[in-house]
N, C-alpha and C positions, 0 to 999 in steps of 0.2 A: 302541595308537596307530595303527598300520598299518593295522587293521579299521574305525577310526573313520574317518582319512582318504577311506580306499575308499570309508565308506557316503554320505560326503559329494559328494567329485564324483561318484558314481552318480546321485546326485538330481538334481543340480546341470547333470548331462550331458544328462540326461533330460529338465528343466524346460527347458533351451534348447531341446532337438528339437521341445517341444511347442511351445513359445514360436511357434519359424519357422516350425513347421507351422500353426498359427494363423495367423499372421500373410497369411498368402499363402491362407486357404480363401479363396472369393468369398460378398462382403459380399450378392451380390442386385447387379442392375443400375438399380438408381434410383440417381442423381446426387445431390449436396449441392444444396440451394436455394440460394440466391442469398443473398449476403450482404445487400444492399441490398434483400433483403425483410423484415430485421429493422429493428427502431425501437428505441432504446433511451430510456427514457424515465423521467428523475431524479425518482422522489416526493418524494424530504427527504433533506434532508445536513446536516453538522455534528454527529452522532450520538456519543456518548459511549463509548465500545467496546460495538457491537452485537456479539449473540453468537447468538442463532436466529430466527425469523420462523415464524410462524403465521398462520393464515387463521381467520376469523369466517364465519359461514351469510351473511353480505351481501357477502363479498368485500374488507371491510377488513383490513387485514395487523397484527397484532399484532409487533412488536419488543420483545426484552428487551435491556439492558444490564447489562454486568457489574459496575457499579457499582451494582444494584438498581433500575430504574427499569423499569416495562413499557409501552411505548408504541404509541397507535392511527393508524394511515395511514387515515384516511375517503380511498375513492375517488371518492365524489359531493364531498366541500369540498375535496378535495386539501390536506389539512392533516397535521399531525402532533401528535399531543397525547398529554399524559403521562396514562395511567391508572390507575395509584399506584407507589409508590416503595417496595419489600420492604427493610426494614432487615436488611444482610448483612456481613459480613466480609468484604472483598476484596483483602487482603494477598495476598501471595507471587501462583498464579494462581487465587485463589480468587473468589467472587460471588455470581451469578444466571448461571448457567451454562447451562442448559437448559431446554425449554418446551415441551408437546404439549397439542392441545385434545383431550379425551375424544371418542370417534369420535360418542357420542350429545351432544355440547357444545351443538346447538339446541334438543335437552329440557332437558338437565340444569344445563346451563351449568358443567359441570369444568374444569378447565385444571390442570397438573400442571407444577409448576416444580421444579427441583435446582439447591438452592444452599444458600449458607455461613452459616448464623445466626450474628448476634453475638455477642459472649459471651466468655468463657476455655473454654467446653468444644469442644476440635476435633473437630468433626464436619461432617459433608455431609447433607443429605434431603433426601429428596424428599416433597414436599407438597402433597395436593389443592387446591385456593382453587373456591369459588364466584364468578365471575367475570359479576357484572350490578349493576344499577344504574342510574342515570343521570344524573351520567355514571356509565359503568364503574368496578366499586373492588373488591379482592380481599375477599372475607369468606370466615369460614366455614372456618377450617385443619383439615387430616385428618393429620396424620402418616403416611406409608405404611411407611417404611423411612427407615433411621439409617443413618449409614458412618461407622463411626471411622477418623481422620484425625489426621495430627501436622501443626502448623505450625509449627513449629520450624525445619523446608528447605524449600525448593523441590523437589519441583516436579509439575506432571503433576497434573490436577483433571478434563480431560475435561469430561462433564455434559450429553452429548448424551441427548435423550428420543425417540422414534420407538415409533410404536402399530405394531404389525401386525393381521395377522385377529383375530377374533376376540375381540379387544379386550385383546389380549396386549399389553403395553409394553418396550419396551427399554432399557436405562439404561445408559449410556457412564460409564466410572469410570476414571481415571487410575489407575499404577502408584504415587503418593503418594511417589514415591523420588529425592533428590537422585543426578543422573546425573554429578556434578563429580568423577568421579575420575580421578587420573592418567591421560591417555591419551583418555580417556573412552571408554574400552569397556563393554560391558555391566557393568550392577549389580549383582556377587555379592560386594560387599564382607564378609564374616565376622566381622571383628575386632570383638572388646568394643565397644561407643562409638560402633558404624558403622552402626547395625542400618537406620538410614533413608538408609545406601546400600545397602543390599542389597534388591534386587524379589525374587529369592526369597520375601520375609517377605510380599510382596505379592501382584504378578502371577501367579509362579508356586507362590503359595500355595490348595492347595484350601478353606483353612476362611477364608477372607478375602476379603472383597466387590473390593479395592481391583485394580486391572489388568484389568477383567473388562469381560465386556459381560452383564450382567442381563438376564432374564428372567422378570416378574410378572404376575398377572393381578388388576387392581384390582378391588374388592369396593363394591359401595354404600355397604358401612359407614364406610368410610377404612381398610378393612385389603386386604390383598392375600392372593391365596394361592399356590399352587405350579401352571403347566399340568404336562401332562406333555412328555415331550421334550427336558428338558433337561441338563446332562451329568450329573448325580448322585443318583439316585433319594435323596426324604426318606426321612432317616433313618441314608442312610450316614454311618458316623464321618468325621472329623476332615475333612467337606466339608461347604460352603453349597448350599444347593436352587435358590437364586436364579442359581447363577452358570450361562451358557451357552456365552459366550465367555471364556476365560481365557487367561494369558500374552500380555498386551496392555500394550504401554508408554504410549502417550496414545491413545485412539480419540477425537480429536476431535470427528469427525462421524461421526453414523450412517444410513444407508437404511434400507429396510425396500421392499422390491420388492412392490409392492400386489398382483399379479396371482399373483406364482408365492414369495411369502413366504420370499426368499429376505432373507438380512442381510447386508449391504453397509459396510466403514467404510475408514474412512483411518487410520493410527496414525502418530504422527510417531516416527521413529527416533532413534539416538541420533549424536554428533558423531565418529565414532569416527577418528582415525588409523588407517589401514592397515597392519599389521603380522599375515602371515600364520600368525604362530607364536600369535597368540591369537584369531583369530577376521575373519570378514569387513570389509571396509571399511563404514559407513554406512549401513544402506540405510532409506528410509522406503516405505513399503506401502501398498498398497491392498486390501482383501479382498473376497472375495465365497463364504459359505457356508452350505450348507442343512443342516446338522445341527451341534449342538456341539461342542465340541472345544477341544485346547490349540495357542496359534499362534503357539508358540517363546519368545518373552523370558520369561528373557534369555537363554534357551540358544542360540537358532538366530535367523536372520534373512534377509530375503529366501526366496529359494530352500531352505527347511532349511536354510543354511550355517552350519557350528557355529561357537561358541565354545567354546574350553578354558576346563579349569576352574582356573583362573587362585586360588594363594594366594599372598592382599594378604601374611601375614603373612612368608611367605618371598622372596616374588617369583618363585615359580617356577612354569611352564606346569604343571598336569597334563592330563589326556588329554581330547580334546574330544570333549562332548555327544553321544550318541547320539538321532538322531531318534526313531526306533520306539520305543527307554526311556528317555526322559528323569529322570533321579533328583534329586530335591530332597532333598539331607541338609544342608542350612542352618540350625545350629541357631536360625535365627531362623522356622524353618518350623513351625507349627503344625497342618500341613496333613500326608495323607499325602504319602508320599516317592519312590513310581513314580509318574509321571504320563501322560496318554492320550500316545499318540503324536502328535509334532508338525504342524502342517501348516502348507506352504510358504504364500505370499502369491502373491495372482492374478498382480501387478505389484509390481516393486520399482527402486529408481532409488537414483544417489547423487548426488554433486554435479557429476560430468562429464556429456558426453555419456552417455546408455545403448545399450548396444551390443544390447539384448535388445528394447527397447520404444523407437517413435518419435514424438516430438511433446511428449518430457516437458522439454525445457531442459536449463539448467545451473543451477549456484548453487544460495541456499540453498534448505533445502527442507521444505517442510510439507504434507502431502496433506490435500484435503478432503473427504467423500464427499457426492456432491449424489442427485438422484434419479433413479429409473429412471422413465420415461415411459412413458405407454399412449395410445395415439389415442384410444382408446375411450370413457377415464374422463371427458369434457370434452363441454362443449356442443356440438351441432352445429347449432344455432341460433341467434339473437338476436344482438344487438349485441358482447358480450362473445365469440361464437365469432369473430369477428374478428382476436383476437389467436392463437389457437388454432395450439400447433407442428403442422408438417404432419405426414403419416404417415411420413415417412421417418426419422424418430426413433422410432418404434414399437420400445419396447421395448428400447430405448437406455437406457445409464448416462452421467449427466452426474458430471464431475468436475471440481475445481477445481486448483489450486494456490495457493495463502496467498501462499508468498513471491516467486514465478514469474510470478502475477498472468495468470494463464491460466483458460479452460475448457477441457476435452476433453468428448469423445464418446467412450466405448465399446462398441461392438458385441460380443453376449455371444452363443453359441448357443443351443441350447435347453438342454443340461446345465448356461449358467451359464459354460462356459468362453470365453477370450478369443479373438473373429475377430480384431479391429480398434483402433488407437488415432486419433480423428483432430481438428483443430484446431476450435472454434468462435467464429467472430467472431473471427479471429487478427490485424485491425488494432483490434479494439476496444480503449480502454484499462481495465483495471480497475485497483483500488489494495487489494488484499489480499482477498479475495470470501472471506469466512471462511463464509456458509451461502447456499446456492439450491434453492427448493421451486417446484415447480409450483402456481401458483395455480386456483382455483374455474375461471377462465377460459382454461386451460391454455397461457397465456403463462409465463414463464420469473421470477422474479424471484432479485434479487442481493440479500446484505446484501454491504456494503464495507467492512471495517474499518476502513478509510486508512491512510496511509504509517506512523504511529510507535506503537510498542507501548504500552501502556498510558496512551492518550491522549486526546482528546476530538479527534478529527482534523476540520480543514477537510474534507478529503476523502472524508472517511466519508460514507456514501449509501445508500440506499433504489432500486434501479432494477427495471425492471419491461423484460422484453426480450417484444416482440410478432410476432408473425409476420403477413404477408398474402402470400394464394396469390395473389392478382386484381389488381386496380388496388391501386400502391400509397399508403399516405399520404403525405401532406408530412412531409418533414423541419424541425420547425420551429425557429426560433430566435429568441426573446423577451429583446431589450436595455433596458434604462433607464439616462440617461444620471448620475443619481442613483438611488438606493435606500433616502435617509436623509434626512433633516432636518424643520427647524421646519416649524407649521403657521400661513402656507396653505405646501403644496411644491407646485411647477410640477415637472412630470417628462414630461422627452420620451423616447417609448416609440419604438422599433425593431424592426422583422421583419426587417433586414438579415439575410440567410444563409438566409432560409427559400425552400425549392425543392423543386421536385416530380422523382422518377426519369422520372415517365412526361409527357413535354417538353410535349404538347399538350393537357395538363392546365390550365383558367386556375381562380387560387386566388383565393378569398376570405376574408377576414379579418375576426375577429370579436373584440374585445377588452372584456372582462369587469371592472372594475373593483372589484365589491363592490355592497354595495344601496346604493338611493340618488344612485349616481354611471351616468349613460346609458352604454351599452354604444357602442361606437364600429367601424366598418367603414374606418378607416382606416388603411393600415399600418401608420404611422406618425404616432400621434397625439399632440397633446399635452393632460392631463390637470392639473386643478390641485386636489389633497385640502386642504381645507377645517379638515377634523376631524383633532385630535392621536388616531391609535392604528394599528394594524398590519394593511395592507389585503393580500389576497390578489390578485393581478392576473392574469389567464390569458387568452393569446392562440388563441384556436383557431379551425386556418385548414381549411378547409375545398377539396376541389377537385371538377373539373368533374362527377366521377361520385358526389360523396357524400361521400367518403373523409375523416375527419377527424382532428385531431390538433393536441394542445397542448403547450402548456408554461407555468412558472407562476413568476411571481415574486414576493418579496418585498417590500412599499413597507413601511419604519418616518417614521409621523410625527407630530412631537412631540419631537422630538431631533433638534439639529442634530450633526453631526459637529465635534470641535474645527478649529480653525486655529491653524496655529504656521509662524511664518516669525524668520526671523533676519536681522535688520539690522546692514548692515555697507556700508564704503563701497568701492569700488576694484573690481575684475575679479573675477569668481566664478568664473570656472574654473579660475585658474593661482593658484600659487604662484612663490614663487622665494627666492633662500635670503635667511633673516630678515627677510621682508617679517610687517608686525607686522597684527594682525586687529583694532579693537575692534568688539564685537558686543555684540548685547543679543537675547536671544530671548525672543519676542511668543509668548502664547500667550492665546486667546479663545475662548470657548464660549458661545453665545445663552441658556445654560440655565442654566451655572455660573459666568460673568463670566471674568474676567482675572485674570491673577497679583495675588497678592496684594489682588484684592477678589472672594472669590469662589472663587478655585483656589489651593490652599496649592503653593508651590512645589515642598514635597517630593514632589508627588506629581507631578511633570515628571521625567523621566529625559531628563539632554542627558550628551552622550560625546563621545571624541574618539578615533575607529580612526586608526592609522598603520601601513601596508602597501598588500596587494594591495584596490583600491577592490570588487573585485567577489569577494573572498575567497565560494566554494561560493554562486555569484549561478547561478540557475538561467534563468534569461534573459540572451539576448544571446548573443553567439560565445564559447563556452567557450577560454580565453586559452590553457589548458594542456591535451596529452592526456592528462595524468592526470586532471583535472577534467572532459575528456569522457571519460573510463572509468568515472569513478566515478558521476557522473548516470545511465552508460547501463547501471548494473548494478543488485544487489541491496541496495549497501551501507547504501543509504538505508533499508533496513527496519529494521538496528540500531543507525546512529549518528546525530547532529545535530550540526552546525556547533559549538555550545557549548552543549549540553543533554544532559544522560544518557539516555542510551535505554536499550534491554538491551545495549547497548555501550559504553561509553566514545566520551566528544566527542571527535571531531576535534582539538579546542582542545588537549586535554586529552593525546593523542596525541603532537601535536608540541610542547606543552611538555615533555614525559617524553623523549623520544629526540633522539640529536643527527643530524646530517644528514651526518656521514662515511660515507666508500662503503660498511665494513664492515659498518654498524649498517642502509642502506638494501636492500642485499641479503640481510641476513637478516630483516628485515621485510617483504620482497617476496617471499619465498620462504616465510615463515608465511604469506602473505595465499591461498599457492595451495595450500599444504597441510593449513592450518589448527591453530590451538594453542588453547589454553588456561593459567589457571593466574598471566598476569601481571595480569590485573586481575581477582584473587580469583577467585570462581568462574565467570565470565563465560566463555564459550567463540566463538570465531569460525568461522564453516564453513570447509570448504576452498572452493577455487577452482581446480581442475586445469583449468577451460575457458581461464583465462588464461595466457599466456606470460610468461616472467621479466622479457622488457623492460617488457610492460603493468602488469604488477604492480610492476616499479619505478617507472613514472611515476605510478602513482595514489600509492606512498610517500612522491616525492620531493611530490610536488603536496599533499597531508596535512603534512608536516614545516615545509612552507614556511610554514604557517599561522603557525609558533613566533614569526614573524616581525612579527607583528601586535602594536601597542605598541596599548594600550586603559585611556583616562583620563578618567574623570568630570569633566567643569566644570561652573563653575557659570554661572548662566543669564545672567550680566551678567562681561562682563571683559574683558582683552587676551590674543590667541594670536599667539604667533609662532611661525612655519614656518621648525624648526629642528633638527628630529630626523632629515632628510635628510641621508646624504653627497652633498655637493658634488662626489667625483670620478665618483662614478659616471651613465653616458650612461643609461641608464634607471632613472630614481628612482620611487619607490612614491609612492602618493597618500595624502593626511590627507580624512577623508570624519570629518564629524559629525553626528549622529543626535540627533533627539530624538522622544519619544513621552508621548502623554499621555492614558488614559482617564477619560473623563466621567462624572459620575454617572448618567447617564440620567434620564430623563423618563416616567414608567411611561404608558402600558406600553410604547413603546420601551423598550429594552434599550441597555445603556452602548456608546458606539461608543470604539473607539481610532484614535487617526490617529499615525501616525509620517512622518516627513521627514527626508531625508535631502539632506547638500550636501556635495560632494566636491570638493576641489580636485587641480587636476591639475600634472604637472610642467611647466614649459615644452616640455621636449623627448619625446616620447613616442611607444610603438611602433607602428606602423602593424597590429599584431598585436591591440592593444589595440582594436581599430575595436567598435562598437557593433552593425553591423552591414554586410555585403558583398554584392555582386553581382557573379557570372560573374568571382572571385576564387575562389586555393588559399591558407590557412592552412597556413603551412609552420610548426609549433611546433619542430622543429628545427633549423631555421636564424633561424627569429625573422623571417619575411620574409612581404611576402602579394605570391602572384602573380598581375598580372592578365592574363588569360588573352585576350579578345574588346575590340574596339571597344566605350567605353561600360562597361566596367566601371568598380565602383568600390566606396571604404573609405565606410562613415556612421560621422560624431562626431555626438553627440548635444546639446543644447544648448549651443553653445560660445560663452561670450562673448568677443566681442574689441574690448572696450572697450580702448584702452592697445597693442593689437596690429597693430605697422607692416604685417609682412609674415611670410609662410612659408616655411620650408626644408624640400625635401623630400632626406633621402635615399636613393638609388636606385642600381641594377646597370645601366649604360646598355647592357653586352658583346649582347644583342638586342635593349633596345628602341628602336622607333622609331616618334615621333607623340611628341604633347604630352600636359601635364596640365592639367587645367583643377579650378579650386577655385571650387564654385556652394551658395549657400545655399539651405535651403527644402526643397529636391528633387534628384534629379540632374539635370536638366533644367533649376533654375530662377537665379536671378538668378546673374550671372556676376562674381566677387569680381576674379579672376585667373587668367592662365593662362603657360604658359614652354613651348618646346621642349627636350625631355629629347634634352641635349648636352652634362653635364658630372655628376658623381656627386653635386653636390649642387646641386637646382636652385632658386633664389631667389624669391618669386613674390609684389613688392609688393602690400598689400590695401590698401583708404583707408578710411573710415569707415564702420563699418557698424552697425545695430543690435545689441543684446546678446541672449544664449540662443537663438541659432539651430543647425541643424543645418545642418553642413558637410559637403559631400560634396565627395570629391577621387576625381575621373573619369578616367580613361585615354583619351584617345582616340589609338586606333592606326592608323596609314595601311594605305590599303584595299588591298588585290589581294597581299598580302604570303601565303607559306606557314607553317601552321601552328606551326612551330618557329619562326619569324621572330616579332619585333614584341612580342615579350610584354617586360611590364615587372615588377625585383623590388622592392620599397618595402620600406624596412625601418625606417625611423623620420620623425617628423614634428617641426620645433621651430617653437614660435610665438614669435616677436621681437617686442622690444616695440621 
């Protein structure tokens, strides 16, 4: 036990010294380029879990989904179209996992996909396709290689492909091993019944594909055969030939360093509680190596840090792992039973800050490996050299982060080992960058998974990051004030936001329409489509030296979008107690009629929420600092408002738990340590970056959801507002929803339209505002302070049909100057105004139009010192 300890932090002591001493070589004296000399520029979005990106001999981008679908980016139509659709199994995280084009793909036209055939038999392959046509369509299956697999658990599929020289191929294989064990420490579960917890049987099995990183060399025939170099010479017993990389828990993504054939991947780790009597905390990796080998799981992790060998059946520690001989006696092991000596990870990070490596975050965490660049490999010519990374990435490793929603930079020496970590594009937004390859034109491109896991995300995207050394282009920005409807549609088109870095640049603009329709040089044009079908529109602006640059959007027409409004008579924004509603909600479509001739009712969804009006509303002034914690973390990668993610809903959260202090602090204190166990196998990361109070306000702000009373009506009836206490000074809002999707109009595509009308309390908080200027949001006193002359709270639409006058109230102990309450603007028409000289200030209104926006302005007397004059509002009531 002593000798084990020792050989650990020797490693571990070691791995820092090198770490720092890296860290601090000199990188070379060339400077980062300039941020605003990249373009980021959206090809297609709305993508269905994209999983790898490929390039064609013309520079189109191929997309796979893991749902089976392989999809073509043309860079001359800027379109997006499906190529065919691979019938697979995508249960647990299975698919269309992985994709590489044969290095000879302009002769041969190969393409080589890993994924889940349908079926009862569990298995993974990977499978040649002849990939031509026209259009493009998969023919021609080779069977290369087979992976037995159990779907029975989750989890870990991998299915990264990556060629190197010589036309050698790489194949990323998951560990195949439910990781849900107590604790969630590494997986050597033993016992009878358990065998698909234990990676033993897997990863750190020598006669088993699964945990590995392959090494093949495809054949003409559709067979493949053995290079040499890889860890097992054919032939040895109870080992696979294929296998290169092994003791790998998921290597999601993999590199393949084109110039000096080194292999490059990310492996996501596991969820571990810290407890040093069984092994390190968490760590997830990044690798970087030139010869084969074993690289730890589940023995070791990060740095070599071991784990004991831990028996499930007694619960008791035995002695931990030895790096240099690691022993596999798991009789789920098939494999020999010493294994190569371990090797540590380039990089490794848990869920805090890293004290070792800088620029990696917090929270959860998933590593990606993107590519290593060469200035060399890329045009230095033509139009397309244009986007071209400069040389100051030469020889650079790009990486991602999944859940962090980052890129880095890596600087490597010449051995391969770490100088450098450092940020790229660190105000850009991404939303989960799951793969990024260097294209033909040695611009950058992204896939983006989007925010929610196993999803068809809005978010999800296609980008393409450009570089210019010289003049740069426009920034451009292409609005339509519609996007949808019957035909003929009028649509008035915008370059609002479009501007150039370089000031004394004049731009000109050129707007594309499709055939048929005249191309137009006005910025802002308006256009009217004649014809029902789906036109592609692209604005590109051009500036005074040449420089060009577009962007593209989508007109559907031939469908119009529904209309649904709700009739009712009286003030639409307040409520008051047992004031009675009748309503009737209107809903019509140009293509499907109206209720009941034409749209079956059932298929309208109308409801009735009673609570917080803006419950997890991502626009506007976030009302609680738990609700700004929560927007401005991770947590949105595994939950939804009322939707199961890989996490349990929010909804779902705070109907389960009560909201006494005991139950909030021990929820708050899981949120930063992390558990598992109560919602079945589901595990949540730790959160050591947060503090106790933050993680209590993001519980208390979750809990409070329990709070939300939600009731279907029907589309005709009477509501009364009556599920408010009357004693309480700040009562919750009734907001009703209705939504209804059309059948479309081919080839539009179905639109859904939802609306929403929310009634508000008479008396409400000044915290609640819509929107603020040169005010403080004080959420723990429930107060907004306005700070300057001219500040001010915005309500949004407020009617005040019925509404005599306002009552403000307010802390008068410094303020001094008036309020003044103006519609429109803060500037514009003048409702009312009072001198603040009493704590609750009065402020008759007379008759005014309905659904305006009210702004309540502060104006503070002038020459005052900064502690002076400020005023505290803490709530608002409208009198009828």
């Amino acid at each position: 036990m002593l000798t084990n300890k020792f050989s650990y932090f020797a490693v571990f002591f070691f791995s820092i010294l090198c770490i720092h001493g890296c860290k601090h070589m000199d990188s070379g004296s060339r400077t980062p380029p300039e941020a605003s000399r990249f373009t980021v520029v959206e090809l297609a979005k709305g993508l269905d879990e994209p999983m790898e990106l490929g390039f064609l001999p013309d520079g189109d981008v191929l997309v796979i989904e893991r749902k089976g679908a392989i999809k073509r980016y043309s860079q001359a139509d800027r379109v997006m179209n499906t190529v065919d659709t691979l019938p697979v199994f995508h249960g647990l995280e299975d698919g269309l996992l992985g994709m590489a084009l044969d290095p000879a793909f302009e002769h041969n036209r190969w393409i080589y996909l890993f994924y889940s055939p349908e079926g009862d038999n569990p298995i993974q392959q990977v499978s040649r396709f002849t990939l031509d046509g026209n259009p493009l369509a998969l023919t021609d299956e080779k069977k290369l290689l087979e992976i037995n697999v159990q779907r029975e658990e989750c989890c870990h599929s991998a299915g990264s492909l990556k060629f190197g020289s010589d036309g050698i191929l790489f194949i990323a294989v998951g560990d195949n091993t439910n990781p849900h064990n107590e604790g969630y420490y590494n997986s050597i579960d033993e016992r009878p019944g358990r065998e698909y917890w234990d990676a033993q049987r897997t990863a750190a099995n020598t006669n088993d594909l699964r945990g590995k990183i392959l090494r093949i060399k495809p054949e003409d025939d559709g067979t493949y055969s053995i290079p040499k170099g890889n860890l097992f010479p054919e032939g040895t017993p109870k080992t696979r030939p294929e296998i290169y990389a092994m003791g790998c828990r998921n290597p999601y993504r993999i590199a393949v360093d084109p110039k000096n054939g080194w292999l490059l991947w990310g492996d996501v780790g596991q969820n571990t509680i810290d407890d040093p009597s069984r092994g390190p905390i968490s760590y997830d990796e990044w690798h970087l190596t030139k010869e084969p080998g074993f690289f730890g799981w589940p023995y070791f992790a990060g740095p070599n840090a071991p784990y004991s060998d831990f028996d499930y059946v007694t619960g008791v520690n035995g002695p931990f792992y030895e790096a240099e001989k690691p022993i596999n006696n798991s009789p789920n092991n098939t494999g020999i039973q010493e294994l190569p000596p371990a090797k540590p990870a380039l990089i490794w990070y848990s869920y805090d800050e890293s004290k070792e490596f800088d620029h990696l975050g917090t929270g959860g965490k998933s590593p990606i490996a993107g590519p290593v660049y060469h200035y060399d490999r890329y045009p230095a010519a033509g139009a397309v050299a244009d986007r071209k990374f400069p040389a100051y990435y030469d020889g650079k490793w790009f990486i991602a982060e999944w859940m962090r929603d980052w890129i880095n930079v890596i600087t490597l020496n010449d051995n391969g080992e770490l100088v450098d970590i450092e940020p790229f594009l660190p105000d850009e937004t991404f939303h989960h960058p799951i793969d990024l390859q260097f294209g033909p034109d040695g611009a950058l491109y992204v896939l983006d998974y989007g925010t929610n896991w196993f999803s068809k995300n809005a978010d999800s995207r296609l980008i393409r990051i450009e570089y210019e050394a010289g003049n740069r282009k426009p920034i451009v920005s292409a609005g339509a004030d519609v996007t949808a409807g019957a035909a003929p549609l009028s649509v008035h088109f915008s370059s609002e936001g479009t501007f150039d870095y370089d000031k004394n640049d004049r731009l000109t603009y050129t707007w594309d329409f499709g055939p048929d329709i005249p191309a137009s040089s006005d910025p802002n044009p308006v256009v009217t489509f004649e014809e029902a079908r789906v036109y592609t529109v692209t604005l590109q602006v051009t500036d005074g030296e040449g420089a060009t640059a577009s962007e593209t959007l989508r007109i559907q027409v031939g469908n119009s979008p529904p209309e649904l409004s709700l009739d009712f008579e009286g003030n639409r924004s307040f409520y008051w107690d047992n004031r009675e509603l009748s309503y009737r909600l209107q809903v019509n479509d140009k293509e499907d009629g109206s209720l009941n001739s034409g749209i079956d009712p059932a298929s309208v969804k109308f409801y009735r929420l009673y609570g917080r009006a803006n419950v997890f509303s991502e626009s506007g002034a976030a009302t609680s600092a738990g609700l700004e914690l929560i927007l401005n973390s991770d947590c949105r990668s595994c939950h939804a408002l009322n939707e199961v993610s890989v996490g349990p809903s929010y909804y779902s959260i705070a109907q389960r738990y009560t909201g006494d202090s005991a139950t909030v602090d021990r929820l708050a204190k899981t949120v930063i340590s992390g558990g598992s166990g109560i919602w079945g196998e589901r595990v949540m990361s730790a959160h050591p970056q947060l503090t106790l109070e933050e993680a209590t306000e993001m519980v208390q702000y979750i809990l409070s959801i329990s709070k939300v009373k939600i009731e279907e009506l029907p589309l005709q009836g009477k509501h009364v507002f009556n599920l408010h206490p009357p004693e309480k000074a700040e009562q919750e809002s009734y907001v009703f929803k209705a939504a209804y999707t059309d059948r479309g109009n081919a080839p539009a595509t179905p639109l859904t339209t939802e609306r929403t009308w929310t009634f508000r309390p008479l008396q409400i908080g000044a915290i609640t505002c819509d929107d603020h200027f040169q005010c403080d949001l004080d959420n723990q006193t429930r107060t907004v302070r306005f700070n300057k002359d001219k500040a001010y709270v915005l309500f949004r639409e407020i009617d005040l049909t019925g509404i005599r006058s306002l009552t403000l109230g307010v802390d008068t102990v410094q303020a001094e100057g008036s309020v003044e309450i103006r519609m429109g603007k803060s500037d514009g028409e003048l409702l009312g105004q009072a001198v603040v000289d009493s704590a609750e200030l009065t402020i008759p209104l007379g008759d005014h139009p309905i659904d305006g926006d009210i702004y309540v302005v502060y104006r503070r007397e002038k020459n005052k010192p900064a502690e002076d004059g400020v005023l505290h509002l803490s709530w608002i009531r409208f009198n009828q």
